[in-house]
PyMOL CGO cylinders between C-alpha atoms (Angstrom):
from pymol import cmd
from pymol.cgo import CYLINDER

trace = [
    CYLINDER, 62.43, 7.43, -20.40, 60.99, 4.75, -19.23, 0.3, 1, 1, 1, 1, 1, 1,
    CYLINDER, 60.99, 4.75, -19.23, 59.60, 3.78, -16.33, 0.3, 1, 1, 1, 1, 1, 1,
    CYLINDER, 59.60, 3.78, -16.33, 60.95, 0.48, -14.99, 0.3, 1, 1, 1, 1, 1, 1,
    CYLINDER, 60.95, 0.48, -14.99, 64.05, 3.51, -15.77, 0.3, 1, 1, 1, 1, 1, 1,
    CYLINDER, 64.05, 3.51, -15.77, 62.80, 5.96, -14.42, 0.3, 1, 1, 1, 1, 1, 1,
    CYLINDER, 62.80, 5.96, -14.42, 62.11, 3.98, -10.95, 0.3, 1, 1, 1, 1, 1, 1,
    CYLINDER, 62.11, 3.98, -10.95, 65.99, 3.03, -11.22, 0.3, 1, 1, 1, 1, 1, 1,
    CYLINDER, 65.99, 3.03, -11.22, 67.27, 6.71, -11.49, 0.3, 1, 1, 1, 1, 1, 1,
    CYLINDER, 67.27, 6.71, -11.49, 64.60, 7.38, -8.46, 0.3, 1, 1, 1, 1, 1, 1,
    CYLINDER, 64.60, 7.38, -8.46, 65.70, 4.66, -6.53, 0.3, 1, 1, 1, 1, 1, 1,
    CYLINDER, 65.70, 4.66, -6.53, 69.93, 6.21, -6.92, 0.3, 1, 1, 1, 1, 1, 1,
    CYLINDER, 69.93, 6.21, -6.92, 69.12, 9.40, -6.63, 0.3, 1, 1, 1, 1, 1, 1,
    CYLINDER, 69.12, 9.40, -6.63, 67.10, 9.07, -3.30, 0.3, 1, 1, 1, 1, 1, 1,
    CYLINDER, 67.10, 9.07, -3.30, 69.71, 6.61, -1.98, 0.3, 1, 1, 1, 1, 1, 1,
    CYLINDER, 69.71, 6.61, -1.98, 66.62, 3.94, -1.77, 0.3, 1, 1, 1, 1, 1, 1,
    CYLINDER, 66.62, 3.94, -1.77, 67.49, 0.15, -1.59, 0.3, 1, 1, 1, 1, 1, 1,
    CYLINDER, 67.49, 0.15, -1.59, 66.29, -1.39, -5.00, 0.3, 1, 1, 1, 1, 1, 1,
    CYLINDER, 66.29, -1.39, -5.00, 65.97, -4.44, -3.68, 0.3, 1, 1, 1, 1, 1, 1,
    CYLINDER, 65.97, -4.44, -3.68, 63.45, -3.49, -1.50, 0.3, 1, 1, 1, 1, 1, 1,
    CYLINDER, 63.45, -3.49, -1.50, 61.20, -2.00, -4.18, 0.3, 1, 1, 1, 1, 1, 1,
    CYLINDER, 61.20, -2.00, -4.18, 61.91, -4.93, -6.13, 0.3, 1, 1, 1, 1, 1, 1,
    CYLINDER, 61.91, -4.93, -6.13, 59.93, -6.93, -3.37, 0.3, 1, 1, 1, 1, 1, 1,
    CYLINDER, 59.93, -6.93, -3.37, 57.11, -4.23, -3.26, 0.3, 1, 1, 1, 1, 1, 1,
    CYLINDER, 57.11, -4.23, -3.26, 56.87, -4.81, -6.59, 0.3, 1, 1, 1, 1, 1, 1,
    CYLINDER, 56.87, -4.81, -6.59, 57.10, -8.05, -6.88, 0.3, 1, 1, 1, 1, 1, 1,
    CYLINDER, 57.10, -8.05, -6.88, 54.48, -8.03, -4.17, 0.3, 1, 1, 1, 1, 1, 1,
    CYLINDER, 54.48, -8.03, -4.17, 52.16, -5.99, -6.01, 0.3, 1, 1, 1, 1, 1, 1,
    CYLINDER, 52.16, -5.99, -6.01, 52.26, -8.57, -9.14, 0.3, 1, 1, 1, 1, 1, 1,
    CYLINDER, 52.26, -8.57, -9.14, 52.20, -11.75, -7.81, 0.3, 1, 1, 1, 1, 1, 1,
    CYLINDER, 52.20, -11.75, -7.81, 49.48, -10.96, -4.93, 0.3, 1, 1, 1, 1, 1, 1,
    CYLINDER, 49.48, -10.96, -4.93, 48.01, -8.47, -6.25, 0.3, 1, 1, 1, 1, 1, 1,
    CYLINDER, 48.01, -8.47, -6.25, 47.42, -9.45, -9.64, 0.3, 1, 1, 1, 1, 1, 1,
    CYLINDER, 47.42, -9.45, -9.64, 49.08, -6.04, -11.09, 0.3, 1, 1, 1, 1, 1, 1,
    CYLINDER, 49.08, -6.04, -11.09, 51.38, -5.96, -14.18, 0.3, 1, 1, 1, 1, 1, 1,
    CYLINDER, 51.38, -5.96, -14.18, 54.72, -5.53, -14.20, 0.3, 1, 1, 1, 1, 1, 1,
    CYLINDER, 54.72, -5.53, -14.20, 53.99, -1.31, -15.61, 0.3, 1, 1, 1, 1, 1, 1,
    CYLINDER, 53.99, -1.31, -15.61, 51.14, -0.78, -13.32, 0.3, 1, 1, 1, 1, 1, 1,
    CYLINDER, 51.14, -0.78, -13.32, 53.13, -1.51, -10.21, 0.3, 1, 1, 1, 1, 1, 1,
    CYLINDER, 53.13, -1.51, -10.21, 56.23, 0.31, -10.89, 0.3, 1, 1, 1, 1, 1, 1,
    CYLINDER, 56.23, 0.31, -10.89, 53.70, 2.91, -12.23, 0.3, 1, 1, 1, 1, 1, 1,
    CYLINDER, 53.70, 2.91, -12.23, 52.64, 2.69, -8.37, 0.3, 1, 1, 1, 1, 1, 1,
    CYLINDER, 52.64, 2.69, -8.37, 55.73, 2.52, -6.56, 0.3, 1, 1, 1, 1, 1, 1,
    CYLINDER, 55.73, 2.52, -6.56, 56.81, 6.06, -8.85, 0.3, 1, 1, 1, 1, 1, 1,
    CYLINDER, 56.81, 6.06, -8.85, 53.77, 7.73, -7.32, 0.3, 1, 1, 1, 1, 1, 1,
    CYLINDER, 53.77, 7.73, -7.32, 54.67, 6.82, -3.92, 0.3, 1, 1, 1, 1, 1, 1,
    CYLINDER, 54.67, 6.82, -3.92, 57.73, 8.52, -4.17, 0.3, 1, 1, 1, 1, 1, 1,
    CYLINDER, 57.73, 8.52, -4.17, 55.80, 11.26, -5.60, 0.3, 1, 1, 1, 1, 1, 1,
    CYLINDER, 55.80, 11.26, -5.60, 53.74, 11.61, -2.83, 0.3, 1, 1, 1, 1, 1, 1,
    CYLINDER, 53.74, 11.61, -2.83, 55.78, 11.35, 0.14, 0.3, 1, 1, 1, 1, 1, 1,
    CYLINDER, 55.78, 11.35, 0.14, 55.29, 7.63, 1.00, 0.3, 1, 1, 1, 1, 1, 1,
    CYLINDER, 55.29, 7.63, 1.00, 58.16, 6.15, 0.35, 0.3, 1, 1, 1, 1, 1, 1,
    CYLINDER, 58.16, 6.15, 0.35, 60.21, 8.88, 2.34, 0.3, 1, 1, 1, 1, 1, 1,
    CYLINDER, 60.21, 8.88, 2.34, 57.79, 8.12, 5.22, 0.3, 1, 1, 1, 1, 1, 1,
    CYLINDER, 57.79, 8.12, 5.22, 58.47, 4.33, 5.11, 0.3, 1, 1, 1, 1, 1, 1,
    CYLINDER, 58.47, 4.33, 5.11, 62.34, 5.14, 5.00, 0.3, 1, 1, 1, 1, 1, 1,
    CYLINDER, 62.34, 5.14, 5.00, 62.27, 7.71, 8.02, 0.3, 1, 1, 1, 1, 1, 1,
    CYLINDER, 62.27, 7.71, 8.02, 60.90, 4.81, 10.36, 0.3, 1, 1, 1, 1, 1, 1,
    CYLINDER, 60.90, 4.81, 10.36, 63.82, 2.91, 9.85, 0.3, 1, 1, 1, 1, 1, 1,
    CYLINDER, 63.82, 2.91, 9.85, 66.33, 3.37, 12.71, 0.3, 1, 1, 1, 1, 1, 1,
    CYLINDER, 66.33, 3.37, 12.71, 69.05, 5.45, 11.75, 0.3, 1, 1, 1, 1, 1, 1,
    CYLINDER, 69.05, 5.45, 11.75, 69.61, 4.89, 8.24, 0.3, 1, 1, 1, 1, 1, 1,
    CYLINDER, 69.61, 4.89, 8.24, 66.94, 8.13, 7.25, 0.3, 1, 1, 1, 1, 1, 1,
    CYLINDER, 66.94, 8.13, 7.25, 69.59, 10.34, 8.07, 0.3, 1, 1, 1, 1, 1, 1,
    CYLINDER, 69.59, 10.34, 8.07, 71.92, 9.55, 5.12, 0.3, 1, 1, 1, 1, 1, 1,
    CYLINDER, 71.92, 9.55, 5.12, 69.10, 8.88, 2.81, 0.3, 1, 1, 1, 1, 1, 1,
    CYLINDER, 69.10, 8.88, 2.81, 67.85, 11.72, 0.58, 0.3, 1, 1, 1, 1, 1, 1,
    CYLINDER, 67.85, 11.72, 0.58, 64.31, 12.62, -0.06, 0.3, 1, 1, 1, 1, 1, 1,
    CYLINDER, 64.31, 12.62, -0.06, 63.12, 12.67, -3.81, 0.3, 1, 1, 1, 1, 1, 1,
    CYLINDER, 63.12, 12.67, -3.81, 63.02, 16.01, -2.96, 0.3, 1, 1, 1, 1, 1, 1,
    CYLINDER, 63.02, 16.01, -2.96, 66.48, 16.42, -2.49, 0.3, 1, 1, 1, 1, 1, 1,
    CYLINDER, 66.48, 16.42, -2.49, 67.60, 14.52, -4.76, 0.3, 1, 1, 1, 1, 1, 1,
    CYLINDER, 67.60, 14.52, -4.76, 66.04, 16.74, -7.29, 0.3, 1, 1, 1, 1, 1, 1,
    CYLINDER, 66.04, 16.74, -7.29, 67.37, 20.49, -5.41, 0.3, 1, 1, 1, 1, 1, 1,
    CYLINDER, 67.37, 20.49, -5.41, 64.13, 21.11, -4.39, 0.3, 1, 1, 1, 1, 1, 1,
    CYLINDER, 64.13, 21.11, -4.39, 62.38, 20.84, -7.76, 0.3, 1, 1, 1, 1, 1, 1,
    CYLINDER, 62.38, 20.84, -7.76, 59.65, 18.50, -7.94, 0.3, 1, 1, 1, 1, 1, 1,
    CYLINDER, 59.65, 18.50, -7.94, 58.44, 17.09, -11.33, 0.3, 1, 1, 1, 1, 1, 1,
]
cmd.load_cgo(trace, "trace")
């Protein structure tokens, strides 16, 4: 798989908006000089870590429908 496919399958499974990854990313190339496979590469490991699940639960309110990559995955991290 992938991994600009890979991200896409994350993004569903943990109920994350794609379009705001799309600006991280598109935040990461454009500012920070990073290609297109180095930033998604990026944005992958922070779901991995916990980062992006920390972002999501400040939101107000909407954390509580979202799932965790965790989750997403029955408890089984890759």
């Amino acid at each position: 798989m992938q991994l600009k496919e890979k991200l896409a399958l994350i993004c569903k499974t943990t109920d994350t908006n794609e379009k705001g990854i799309n600006l991280l990313l598109e935040y990461y190339q454009k500012s920070l000089g990073w290609s297109e496979e180095k930033a998604i590469a990026y944005v992958i490991d922070l779901f991995e870590n916990g980062t992006i699940d920390a972002i999501k639960g400040l939101g107000a309110g909407d954390s509580k429908n979202s799932k965790s990559r965790k989750e997403a995955n029955n408890g089984k991290t890759e």
